[in-house]
Every structure is written in structure tokens, then in C-alpha cells.
C-alpha positions in Angstrom: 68.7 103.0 88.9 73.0 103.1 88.2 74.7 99.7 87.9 78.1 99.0 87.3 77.8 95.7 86.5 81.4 94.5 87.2 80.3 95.2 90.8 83.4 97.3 91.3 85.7 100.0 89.9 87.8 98.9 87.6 90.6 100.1 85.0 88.8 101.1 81.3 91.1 98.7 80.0 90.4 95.9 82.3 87.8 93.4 80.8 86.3 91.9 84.5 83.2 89.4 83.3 79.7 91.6 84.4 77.9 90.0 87.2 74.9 87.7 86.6 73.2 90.2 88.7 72.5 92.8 86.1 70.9 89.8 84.0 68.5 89.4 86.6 68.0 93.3 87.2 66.8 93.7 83.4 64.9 90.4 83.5 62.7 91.5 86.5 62.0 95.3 86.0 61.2 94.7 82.3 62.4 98.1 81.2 65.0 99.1 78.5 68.8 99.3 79.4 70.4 102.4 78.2 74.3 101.5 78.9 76.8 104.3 79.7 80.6 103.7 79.1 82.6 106.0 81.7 86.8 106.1 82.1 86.5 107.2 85.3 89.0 104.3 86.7 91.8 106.4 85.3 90.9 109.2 87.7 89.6 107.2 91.1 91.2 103.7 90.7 90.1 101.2 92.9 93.5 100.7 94.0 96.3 103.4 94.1 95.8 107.6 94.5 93.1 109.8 92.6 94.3 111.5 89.2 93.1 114.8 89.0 94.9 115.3 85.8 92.5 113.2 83.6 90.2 113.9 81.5 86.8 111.7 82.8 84.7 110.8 79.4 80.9 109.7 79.2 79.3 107.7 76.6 75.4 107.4 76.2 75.0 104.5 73.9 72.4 102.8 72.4 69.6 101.6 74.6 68.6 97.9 74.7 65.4 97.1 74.7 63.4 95.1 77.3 62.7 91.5 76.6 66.0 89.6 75.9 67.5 86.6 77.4 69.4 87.6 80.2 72.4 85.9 79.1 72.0 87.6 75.5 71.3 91.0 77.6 74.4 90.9 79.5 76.9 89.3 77.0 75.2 92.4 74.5 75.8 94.8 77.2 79.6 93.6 77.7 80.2 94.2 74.2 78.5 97.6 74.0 80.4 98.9 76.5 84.0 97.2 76.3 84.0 98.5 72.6 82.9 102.0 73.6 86.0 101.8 76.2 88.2 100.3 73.2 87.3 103.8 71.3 87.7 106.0 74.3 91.2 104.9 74.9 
């Protein structure tokens, strides 16, 4: 199962809030997270043309284990990510 929890594509540099849905995704399956930071919004914003000229980067990070608060889970996975995206750019 592939989230992107700010429910949309956005700009690496943007910092949209993640949806409370993700929360509630980990909360119910019970499963460990394993958060992937991707640039990809410099090549296919949501708005504007495609860039074929960049570079797209992936990051495997850390996985988060099952069992948190979702609050905890989501404001963990916010800062995982964001400050993968801070590196990457």
C-alpha cells in the first residue's frame, strides 16, 4: 500500500500538513511504516509543465514501527520525511 500523505503532489520544498488519514491508515492495519522521501514534484508538478531535465531522487528511511499514537505517528512521519527533503535539496 503507497500513500502520499499530503493527499496531493506537491513541491519538495512545500511543507503542506499530512492528512489525518494516514494516522488512521497505520492505526488500523497495525503494520510498520517504512516512509519514502521522493522529489519527484520538481519533475511532474501539480501545477505547470513536466521537467524532464531533473534528476528524480528516492529515499528509503527508517521504518516506524507499529503501535504509536496516531498523532505521534504522523507528526514522526512529517519530520522524517520533510528533513530527508531538507537534505535532498
Amino acid at each position: 500500500l503507497i500513500i502520499f500523505p499530503q493527499a496531493t503532489r506537491v513541491l519538495p520544498t512545500e511543507r503542506t500538513p499530512f492528512k489525518k488519514g494516514v494516522g488512521r491508515i497505520y492505526e488500523e492495519l497495525k503494520i510498520k511504516c517504512q516512509p519514502i522521501a521522493i522529489n519527484s514534484g520538481y519533475v511532474w508538478p501539480k501545477k505547470g509543465k513536466k521537467n524532464p531535465n531533473r534528476e528524480i531522487i528516492v529515499s528509503i528511511l527508517e521504518p516506524i514501527n507499529s503501535g504509536l499514537a496516531k498523532d505521534i505517528f504522523v507528526e514522526t512521519l512529517e519530520k522524517k520525511i520533510y528533513s530527508e527533503l531538507d537534505l535532498m535539496n
